[in-house]
VOBA-372118 format. One record per residue (C-alpha): residue number from 1; residue in three letters; chain; x, y, z. Coordinates in steps of 0.05 Angstrom, whole numbers, plus 5000, padded with zeros to 4 digits. Layout:
<atoms>
<NUM,"ALA","A",<X,Y,Z>>
...
</atoms>
This chain:
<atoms>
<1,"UNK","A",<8387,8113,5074>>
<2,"UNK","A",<8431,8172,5105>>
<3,"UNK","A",<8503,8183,5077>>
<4,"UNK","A",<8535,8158,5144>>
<5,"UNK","A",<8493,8083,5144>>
<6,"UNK","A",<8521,8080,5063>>
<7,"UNK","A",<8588,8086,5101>>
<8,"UNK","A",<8570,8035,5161>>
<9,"UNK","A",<8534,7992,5107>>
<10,"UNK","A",<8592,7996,5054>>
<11,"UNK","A",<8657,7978,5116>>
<12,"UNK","A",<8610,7914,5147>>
<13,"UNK","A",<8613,7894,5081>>
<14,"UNK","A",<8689,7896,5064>>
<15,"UNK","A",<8688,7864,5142>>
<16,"UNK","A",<8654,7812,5114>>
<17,"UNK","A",<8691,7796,5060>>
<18,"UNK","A",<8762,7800,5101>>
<19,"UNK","A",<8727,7745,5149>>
<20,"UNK","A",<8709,7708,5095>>
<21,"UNK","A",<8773,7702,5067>>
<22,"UNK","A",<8798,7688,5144>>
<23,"UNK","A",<8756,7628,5147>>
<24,"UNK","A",<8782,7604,5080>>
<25,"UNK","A",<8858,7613,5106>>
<26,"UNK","A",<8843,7588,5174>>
<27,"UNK","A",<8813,7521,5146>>
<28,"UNK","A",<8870,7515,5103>>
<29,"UNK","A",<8912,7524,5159>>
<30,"UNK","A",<8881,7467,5204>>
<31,"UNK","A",<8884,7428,5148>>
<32,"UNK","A",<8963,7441,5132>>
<33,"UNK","A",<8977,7434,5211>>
<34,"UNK","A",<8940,7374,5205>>
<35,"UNK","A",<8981,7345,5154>>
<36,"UNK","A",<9042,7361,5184>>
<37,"UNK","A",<9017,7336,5247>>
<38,"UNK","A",<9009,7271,5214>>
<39,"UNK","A",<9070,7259,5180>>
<40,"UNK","A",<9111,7284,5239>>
<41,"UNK","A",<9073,7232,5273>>
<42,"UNK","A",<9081,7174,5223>>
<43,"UNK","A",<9162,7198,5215>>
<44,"UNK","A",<9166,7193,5290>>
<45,"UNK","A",<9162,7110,5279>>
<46,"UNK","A",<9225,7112,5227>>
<47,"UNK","A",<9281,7130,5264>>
<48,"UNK","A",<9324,7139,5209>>
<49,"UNK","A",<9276,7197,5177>>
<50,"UNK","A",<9257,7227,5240>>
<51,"UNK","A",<9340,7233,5258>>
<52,"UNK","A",<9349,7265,5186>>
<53,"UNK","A",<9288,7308,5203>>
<54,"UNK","A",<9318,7320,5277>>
<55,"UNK","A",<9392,7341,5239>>
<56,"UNK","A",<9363,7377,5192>>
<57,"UNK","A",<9318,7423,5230>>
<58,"UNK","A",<9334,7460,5304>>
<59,"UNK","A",<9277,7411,5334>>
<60,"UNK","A",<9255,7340,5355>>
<61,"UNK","A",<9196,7298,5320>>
<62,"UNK","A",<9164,7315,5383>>
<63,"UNK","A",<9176,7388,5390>>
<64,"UNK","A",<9152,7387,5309>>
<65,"UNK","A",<9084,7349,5333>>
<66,"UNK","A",<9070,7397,5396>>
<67,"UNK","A",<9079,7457,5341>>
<68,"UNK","A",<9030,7431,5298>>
<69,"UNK","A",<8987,7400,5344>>
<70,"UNK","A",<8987,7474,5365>>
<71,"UNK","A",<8974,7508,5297>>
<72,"UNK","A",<8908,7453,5288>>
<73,"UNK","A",<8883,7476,5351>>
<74,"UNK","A",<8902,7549,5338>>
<75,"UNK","A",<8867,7546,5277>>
<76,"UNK","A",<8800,7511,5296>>
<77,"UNK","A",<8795,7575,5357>>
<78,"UNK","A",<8804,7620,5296>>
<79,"UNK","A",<8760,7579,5248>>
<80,"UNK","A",<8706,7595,5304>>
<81,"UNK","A",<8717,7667,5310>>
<82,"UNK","A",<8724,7668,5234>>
<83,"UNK","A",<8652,7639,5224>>
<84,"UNK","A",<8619,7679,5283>>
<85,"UNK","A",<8649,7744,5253>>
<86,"UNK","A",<8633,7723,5177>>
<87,"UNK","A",<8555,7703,5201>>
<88,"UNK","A",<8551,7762,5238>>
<89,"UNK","A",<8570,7810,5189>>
<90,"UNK","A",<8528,7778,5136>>
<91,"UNK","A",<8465,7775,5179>>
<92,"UNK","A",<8484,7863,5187>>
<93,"UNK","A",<8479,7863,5110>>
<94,"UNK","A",<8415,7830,5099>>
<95,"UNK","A",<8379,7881,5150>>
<96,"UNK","A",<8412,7936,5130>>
<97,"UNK","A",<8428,7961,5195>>
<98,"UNK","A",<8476,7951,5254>>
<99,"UNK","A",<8419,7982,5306>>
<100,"UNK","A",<8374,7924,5309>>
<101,"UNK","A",<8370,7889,5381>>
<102,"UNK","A",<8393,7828,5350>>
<103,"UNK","A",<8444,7850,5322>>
<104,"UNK","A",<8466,7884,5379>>
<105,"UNK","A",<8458,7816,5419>>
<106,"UNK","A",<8506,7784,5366>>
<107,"UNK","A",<8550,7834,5364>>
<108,"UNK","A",<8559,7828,5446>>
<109,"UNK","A",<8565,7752,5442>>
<110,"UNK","A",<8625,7766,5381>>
<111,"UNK","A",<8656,7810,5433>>
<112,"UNK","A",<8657,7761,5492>>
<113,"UNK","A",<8682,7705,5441>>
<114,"UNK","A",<8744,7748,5425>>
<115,"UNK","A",<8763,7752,5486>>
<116,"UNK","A",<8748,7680,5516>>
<117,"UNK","A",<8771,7635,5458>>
<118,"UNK","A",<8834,7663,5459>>
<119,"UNK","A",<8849,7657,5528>>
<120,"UNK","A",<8825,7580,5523>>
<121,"UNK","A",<8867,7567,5463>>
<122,"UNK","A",<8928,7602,5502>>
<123,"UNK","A",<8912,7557,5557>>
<124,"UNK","A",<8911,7499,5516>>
<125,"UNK","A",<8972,7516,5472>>
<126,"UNK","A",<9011,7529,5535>>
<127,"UNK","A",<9002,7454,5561>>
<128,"UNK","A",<9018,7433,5496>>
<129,"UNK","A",<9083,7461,5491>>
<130,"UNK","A",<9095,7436,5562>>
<131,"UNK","A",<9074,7365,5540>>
<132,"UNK","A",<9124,7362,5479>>
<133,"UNK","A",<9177,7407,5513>>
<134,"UNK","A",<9169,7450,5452>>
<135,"UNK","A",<9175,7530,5453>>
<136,"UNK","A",<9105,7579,5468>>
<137,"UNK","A",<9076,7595,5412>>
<138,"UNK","A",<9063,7669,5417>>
<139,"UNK","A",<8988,7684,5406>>
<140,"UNK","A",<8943,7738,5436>>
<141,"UNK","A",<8884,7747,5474>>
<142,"UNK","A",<8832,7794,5443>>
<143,"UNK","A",<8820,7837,5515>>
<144,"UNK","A",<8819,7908,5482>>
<145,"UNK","A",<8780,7875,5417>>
<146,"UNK","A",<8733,7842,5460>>
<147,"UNK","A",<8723,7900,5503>>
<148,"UNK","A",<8719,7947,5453>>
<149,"UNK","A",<8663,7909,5416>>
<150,"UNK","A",<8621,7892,5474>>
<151,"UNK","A",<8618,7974,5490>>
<152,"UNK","A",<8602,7977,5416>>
<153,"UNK","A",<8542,7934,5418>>
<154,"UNK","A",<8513,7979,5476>>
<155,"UNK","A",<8514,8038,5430>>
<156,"UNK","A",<8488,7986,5376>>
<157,"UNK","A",<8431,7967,5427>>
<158,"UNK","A",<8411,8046,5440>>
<159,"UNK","A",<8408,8054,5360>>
<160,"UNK","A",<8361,8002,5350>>
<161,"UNK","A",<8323,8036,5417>>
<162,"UNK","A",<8320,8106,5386>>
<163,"UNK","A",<8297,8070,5311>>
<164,"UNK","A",<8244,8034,5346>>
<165,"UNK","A",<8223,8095,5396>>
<166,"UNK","A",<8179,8134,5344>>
<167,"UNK","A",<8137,8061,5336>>
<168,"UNK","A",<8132,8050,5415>>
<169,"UNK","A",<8111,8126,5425>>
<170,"UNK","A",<8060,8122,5359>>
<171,"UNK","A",<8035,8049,5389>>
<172,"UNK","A",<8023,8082,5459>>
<173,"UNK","A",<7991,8147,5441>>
<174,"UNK","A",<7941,8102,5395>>
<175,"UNK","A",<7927,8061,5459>>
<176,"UNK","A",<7919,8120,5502>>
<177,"UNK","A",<7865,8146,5456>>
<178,"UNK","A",<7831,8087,5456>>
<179,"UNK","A",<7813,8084,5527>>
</atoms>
């Protein structure tokens, strides 16, 4: 294995490990919004908590329930990206290599989800905050990410094209000599 794939190697696997740590935080996330999203919901049928609540904080029971029905849904998009990115990165590992068509393949699909689940969750988020009249939640859409990572998987797909090149050649000057 050359010096520069020990480097490749060695960062997809700290990238692996950050996204698996994501994951964790993201589930515990949904899971917290979740909660809240309950109890806001339950303290919404107590007036007399939910107007302590309402004094107390800068928003209504309702604005509280868009937020967090925002942060569950937030969460789940990032719990997806999370597990893509984590799955990814641990299939890399167990080959060894980044240049493998597959890989390249998965690598292209991780780009497009960066960019699309994003946008849905903005879109989502956005009606949700117009439903319970609460504020946007700021967020971002993963364009440049995206981008960036689909281009990469082209240069992924090329490796795996000049790895498997010296079999192809080998396989067709064998077949050539046969005739």
């Amino acid at each position: 294995m050359s010096k520069n794939l020990k480097t490749v190697q060695t960062i997809f696997k700290v990238l692996g490990i950050i996204w698996k740590v994501v994951y964790i935080l993201c589930i515990v996330g949904a899971v917290a919004s979740l909660v809240g999203l309950t109890l806001a919901s339950v303290f919404n049928y107590f007036p007399e908590i939910a107007g302590r609540i309402e004094d107390e904080s800068d928003m209504t029971i309702m604005q509280i329930i868009g937020y967090c029905l925002s942060g569950v849904i937030i969460c789940i998009a990032q719990i997806i990206l999370a597990k893509a990115h984590r799955d990814y990165f641990a299939m890399e590992q167990q080959v060894g290599t980044p240049f493998t068509e597959e890989g390249a393949r998965s690598f292209r699909t991780l780009g497009i989800m960066n960019i699309v689940i994003p946008v849905v969750t903005m879109v989502i988020v956005a009606v949700i905050s117009a439903i319970f009249k609460s504020r946007d939640v700021e967020m971002y859409a993963g364009l440049g990410i995206g981008v960036t990572m689909i281009l990469l998987s082209f240069v992924f797909a090329y490796g795996a094209e000049l790895e498997n090149k010296p079999a192809k050649e080998s396989k067709e000057i064998a077949e050539t000599e046969e005739k």
